[in-house]
Residue frames relative to the residue before (quaternion, step in Angstrom):
aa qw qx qy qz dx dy dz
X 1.0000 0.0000 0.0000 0.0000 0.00 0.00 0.00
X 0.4755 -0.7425 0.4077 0.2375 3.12 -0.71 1.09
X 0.7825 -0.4177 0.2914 0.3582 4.11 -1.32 -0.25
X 0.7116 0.2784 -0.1072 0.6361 3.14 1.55 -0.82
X 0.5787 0.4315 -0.4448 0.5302 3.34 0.39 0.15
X 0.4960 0.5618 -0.4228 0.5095 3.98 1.33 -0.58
X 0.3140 0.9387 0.0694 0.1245 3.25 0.73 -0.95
X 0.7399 0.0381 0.3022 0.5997 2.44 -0.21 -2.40
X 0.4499 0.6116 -0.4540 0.4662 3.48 1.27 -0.77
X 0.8044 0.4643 -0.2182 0.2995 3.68 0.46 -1.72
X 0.4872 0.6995 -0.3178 0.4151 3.48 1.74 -0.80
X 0.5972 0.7216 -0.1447 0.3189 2.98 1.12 -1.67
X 0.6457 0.4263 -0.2075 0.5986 3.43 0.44 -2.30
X 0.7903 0.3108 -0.3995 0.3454 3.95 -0.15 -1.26
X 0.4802 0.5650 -0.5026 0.4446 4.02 0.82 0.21
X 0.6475 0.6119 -0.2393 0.3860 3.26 0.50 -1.40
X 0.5919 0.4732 -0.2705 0.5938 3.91 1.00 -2.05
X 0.5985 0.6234 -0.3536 0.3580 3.95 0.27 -1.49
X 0.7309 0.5034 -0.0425 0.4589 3.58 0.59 -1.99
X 0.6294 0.5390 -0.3247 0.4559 3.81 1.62 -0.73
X 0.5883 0.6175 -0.2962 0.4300 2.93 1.14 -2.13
X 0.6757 0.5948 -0.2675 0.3437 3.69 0.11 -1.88
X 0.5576 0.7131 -0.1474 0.3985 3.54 0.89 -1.68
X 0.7408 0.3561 -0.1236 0.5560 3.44 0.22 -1.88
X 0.6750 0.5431 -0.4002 0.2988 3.60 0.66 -1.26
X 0.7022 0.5748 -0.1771 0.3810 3.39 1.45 -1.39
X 0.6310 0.4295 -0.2883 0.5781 3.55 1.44 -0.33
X 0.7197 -0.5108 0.4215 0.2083 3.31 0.69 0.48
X 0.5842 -0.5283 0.4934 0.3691 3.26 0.84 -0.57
X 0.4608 0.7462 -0.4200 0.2335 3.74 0.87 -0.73
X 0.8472 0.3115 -0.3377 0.2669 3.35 0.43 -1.16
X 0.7416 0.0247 -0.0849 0.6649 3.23 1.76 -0.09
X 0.5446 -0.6701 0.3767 0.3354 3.49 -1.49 0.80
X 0.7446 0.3472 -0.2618 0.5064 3.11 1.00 -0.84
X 0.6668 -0.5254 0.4775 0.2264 3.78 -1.40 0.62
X 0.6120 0.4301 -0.3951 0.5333 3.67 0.68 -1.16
X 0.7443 0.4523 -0.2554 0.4198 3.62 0.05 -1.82
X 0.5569 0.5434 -0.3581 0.5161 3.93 1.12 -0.14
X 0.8398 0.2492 -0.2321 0.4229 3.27 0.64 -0.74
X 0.5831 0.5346 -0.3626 0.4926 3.29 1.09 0.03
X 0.5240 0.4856 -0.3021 0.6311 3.76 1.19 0.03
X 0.8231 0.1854 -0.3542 0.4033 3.43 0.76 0.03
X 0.4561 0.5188 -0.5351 0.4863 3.42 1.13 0.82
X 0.6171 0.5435 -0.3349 0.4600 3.90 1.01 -0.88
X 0.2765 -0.5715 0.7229 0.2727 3.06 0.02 -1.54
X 0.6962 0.3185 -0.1627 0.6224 4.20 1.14 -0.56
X 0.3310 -0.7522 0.4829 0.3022 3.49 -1.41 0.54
X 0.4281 -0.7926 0.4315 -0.0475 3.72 -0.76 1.37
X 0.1899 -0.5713 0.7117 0.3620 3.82 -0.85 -0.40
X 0.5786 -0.6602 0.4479 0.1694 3.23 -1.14 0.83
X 0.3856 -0.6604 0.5413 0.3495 3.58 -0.54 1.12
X 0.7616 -0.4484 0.3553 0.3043 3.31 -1.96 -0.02
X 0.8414 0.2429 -0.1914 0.4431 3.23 -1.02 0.53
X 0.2984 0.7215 -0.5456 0.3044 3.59 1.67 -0.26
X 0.6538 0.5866 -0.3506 0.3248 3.19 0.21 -1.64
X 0.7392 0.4229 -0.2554 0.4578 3.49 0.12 -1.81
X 0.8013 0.3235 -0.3689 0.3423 4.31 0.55 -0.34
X 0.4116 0.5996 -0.3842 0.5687 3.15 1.49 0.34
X 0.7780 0.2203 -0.3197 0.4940 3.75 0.19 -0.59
X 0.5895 0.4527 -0.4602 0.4857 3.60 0.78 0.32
X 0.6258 0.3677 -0.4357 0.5323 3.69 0.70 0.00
X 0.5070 0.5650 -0.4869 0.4320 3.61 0.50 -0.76
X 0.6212 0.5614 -0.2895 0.4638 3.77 0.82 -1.84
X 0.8163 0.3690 -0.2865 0.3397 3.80 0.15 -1.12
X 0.5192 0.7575 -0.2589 0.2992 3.19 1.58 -0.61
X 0.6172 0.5792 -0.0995 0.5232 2.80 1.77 -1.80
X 0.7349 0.5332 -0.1677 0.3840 3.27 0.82 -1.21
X 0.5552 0.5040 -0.2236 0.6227 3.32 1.71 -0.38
X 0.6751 -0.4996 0.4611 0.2865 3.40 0.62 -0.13
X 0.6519 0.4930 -0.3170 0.4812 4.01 0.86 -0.60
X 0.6954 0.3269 -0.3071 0.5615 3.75 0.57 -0.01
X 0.1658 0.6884 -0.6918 -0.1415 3.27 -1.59 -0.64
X 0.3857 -0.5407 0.6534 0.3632 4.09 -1.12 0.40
X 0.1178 -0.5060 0.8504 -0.0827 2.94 -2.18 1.32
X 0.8301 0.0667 0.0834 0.5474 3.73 -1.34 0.61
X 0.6275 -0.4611 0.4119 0.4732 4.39 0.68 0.41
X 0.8005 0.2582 -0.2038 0.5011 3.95 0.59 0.42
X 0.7757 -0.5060 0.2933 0.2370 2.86 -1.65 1.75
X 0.0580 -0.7310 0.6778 0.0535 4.01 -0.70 0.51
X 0.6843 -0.4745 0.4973 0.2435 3.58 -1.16 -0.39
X 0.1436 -0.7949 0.5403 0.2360 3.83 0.02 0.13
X 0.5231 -0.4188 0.4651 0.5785 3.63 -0.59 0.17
X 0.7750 0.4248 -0.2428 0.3999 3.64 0.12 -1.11
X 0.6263 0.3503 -0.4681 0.5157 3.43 0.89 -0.14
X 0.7556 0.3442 -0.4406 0.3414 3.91 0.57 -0.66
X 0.5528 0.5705 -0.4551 0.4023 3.86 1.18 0.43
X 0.5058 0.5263 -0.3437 0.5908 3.52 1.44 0.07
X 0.7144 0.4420 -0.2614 0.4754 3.83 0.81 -0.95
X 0.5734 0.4887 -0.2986 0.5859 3.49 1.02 -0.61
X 0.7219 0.4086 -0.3805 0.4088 3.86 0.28 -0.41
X 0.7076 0.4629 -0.2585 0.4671 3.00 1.10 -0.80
X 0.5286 0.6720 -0.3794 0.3535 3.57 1.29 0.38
X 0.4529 0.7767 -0.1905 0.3941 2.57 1.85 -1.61
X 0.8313 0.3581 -0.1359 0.4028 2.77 0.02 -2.46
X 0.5330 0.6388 -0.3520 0.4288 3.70 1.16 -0.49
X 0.5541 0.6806 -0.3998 0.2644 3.62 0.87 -1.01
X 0.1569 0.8175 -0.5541 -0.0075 3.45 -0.83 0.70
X 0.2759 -0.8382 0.4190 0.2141 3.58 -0.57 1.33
X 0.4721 -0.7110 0.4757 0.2131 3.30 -0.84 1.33
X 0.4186 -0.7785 0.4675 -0.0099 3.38 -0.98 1.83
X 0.3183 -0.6725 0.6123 0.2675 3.95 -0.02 0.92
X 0.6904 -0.5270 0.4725 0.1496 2.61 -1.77 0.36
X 0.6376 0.1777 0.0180 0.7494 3.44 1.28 -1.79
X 0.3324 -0.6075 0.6766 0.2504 3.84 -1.08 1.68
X 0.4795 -0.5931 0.6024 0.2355 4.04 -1.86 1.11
X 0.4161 -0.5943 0.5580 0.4028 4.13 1.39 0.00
X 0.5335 0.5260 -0.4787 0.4578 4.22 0.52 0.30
X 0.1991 -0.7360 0.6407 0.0901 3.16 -1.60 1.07
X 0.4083 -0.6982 0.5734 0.1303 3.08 -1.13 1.22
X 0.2277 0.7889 -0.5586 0.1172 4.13 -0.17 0.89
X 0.3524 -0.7401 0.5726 0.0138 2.93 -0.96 1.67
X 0.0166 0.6890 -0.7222 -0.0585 3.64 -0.90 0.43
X 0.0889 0.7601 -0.6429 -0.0315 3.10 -1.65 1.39
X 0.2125 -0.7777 0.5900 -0.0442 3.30 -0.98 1.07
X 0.0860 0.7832 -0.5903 0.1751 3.62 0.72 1.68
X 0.4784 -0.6993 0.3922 0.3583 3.53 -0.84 0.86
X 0.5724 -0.5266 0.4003 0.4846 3.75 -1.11 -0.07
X 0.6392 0.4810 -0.4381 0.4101 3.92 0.67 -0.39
X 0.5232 0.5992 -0.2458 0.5539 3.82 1.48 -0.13
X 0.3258 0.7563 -0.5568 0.1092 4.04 1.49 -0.69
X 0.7447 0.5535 -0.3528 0.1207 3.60 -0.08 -1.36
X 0.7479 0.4638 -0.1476 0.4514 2.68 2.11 -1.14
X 0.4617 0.6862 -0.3662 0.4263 3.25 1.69 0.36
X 0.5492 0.7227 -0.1899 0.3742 2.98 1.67 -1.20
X 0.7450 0.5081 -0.0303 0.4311 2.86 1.03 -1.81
X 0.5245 0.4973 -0.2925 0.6261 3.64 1.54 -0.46
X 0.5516 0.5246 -0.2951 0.5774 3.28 0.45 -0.87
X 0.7570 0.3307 -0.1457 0.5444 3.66 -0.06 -0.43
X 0.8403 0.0401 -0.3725 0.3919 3.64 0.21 0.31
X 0.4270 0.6139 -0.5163 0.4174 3.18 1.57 0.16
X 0.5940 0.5357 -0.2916 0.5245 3.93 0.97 -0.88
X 0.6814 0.3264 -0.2808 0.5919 4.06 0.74 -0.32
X 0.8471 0.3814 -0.2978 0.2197 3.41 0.88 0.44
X 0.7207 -0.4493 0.0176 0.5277 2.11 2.43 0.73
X 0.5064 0.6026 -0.3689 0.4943 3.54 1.25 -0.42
X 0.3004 -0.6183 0.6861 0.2381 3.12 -1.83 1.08
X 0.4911 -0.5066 0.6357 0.3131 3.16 -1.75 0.56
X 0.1530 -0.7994 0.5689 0.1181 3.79 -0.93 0.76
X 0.6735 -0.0165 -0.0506 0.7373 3.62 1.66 -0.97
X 0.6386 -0.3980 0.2561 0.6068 4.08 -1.36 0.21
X 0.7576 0.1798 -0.3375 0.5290 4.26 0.08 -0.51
X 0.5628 0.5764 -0.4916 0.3308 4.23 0.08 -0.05
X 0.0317 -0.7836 0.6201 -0.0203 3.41 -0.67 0.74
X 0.2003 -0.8379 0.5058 0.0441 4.02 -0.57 0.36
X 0.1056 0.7752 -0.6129 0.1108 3.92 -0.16 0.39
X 0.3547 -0.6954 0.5769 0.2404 3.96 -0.79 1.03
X 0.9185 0.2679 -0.1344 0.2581 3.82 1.00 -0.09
X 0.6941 -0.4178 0.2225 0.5424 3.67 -0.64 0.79
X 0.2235 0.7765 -0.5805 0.1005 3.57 -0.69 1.51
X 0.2029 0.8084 -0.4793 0.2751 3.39 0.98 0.69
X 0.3835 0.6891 -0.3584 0.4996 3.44 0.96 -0.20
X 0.7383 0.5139 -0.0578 0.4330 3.07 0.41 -2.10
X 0.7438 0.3588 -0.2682 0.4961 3.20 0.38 -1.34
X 0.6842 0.4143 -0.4820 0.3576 3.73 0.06 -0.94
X 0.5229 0.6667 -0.3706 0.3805 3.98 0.68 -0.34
X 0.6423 0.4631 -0.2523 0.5562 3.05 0.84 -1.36
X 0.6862 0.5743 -0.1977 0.4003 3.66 0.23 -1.14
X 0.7610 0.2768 -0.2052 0.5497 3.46 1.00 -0.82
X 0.6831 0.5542 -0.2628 0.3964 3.65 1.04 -0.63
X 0.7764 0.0474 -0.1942 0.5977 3.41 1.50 -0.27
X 0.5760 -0.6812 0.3091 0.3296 3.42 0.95 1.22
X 0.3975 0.7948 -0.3648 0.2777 3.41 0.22 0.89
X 0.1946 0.8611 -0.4483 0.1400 3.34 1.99 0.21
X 0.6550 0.5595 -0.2476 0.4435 3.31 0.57 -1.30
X 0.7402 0.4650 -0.1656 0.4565 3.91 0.86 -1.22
X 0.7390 0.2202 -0.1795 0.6109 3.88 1.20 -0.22
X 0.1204 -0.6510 0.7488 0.0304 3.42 -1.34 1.65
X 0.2757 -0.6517 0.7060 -0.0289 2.94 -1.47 0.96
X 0.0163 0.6799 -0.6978 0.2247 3.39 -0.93 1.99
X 0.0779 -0.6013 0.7923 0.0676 2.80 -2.02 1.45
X 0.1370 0.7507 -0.6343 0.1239 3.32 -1.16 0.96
X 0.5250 -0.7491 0.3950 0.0846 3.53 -1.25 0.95
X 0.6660 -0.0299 -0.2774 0.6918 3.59 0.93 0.86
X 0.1105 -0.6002 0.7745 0.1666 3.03 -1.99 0.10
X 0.4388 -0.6950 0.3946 0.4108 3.40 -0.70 0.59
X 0.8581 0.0671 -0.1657 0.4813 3.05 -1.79 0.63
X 0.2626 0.7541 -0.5893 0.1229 4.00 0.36 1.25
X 0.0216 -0.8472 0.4998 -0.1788 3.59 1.23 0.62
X 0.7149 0.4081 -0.1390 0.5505 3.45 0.37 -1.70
X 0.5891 0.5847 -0.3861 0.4025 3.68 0.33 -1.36
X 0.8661 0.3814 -0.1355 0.2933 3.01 0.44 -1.26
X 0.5412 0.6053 -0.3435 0.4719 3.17 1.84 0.01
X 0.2769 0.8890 -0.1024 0.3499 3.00 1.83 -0.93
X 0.7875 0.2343 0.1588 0.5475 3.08 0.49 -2.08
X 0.3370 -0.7047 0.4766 0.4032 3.43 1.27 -0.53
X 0.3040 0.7698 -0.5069 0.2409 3.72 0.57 0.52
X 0.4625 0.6861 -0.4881 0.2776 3.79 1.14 0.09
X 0.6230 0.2783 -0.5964 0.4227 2.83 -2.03 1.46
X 0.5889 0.6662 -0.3530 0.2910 3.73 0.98 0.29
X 0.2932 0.8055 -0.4309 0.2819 3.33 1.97 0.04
């Protein structure tokens, strides 16, 4: 394995530990008391005893976390910083993935947004995960998705206060959605 691929491999795992730590912090604790056994349940998916040395790279990220500014201690135990839970919260975002039936219902999901220009960054920024999550642009505010994304949208809407700036339409033809639908891979739905 090459130098940069050594690397990235390592960049990776500490995103991943970074993305656990953050996780557990944001549930409170709930899904487990202890942090190690928290984060090691979220790399498995099963609770474990914790291989070796887990411990020791977990409290050194926890350590760098703080030191950066994304943690702080409350009562002797890590909390969130605003800045660390505006870093967790993007990375939810960018995580977000909308779960694809099996059999498409032939309904179009079309979003119209209509964010003002003094508001750009955050238009930008919709515009950018609505486009990583899959939605064709149809006109500059029309967006189009063949599945249930309401989920998606009400997040967006509540996370960067835009209710008022994002309509959410289900509706059963669009003209001429031929292409759309090739698009999406929906063919044999004529």
């Amino acid at each position: 394995m090459g130098k940069l691929e050594s690397q990235n491999k390592k960049n990776i795992r500490r995103t991943k530990l970074q993305e656990a730590i953050f996780t557990y912090l944001a549930s409170g604790g709930r899904k487990s008391p202890d942090l190690l056994s928290s984060v090691l349940e979220y790399f498995t998916g099963i609770d474990l005893t914790p291989p070796p040395r887990l411990g020791e790279y977990v409290k050194s990220t926890a350590n760098r976390l703080y030191k950066r500014g994304f943690l702080k201690v409350e009562d002797g135990h890590y909390v969130m910083s605003d800045r660390g839970l505006k870093i967790w919260q993007q990375w939810q975002r960018e995580d977000f993935k909308i779960k694809r039936p099996k059999k498409w219902d032939k309904k179009w999901r079309i979003i119209i947004s209509d964010i003002p220009e003094k508001r750009k960054s955050t238009r930008e920024k919709i515009r950018e995960i609505l486009n990583q999550a899959g939605f064709q642009r149809i006109q500059d505010s029309v967006w189009v998705y063949p599945y249930d994304c309401e989920d998606l949208i009400g997040l967006l809407k509540v996370d960067y206060g835009i209710g008022k700036y994002l309509l959410y339409i289900i509706a059963d033809q669009i003209e001429g959605d031929k292409y759309l639908r090739m698009d999406f891979g929906l063919t044999g739905y004529d």
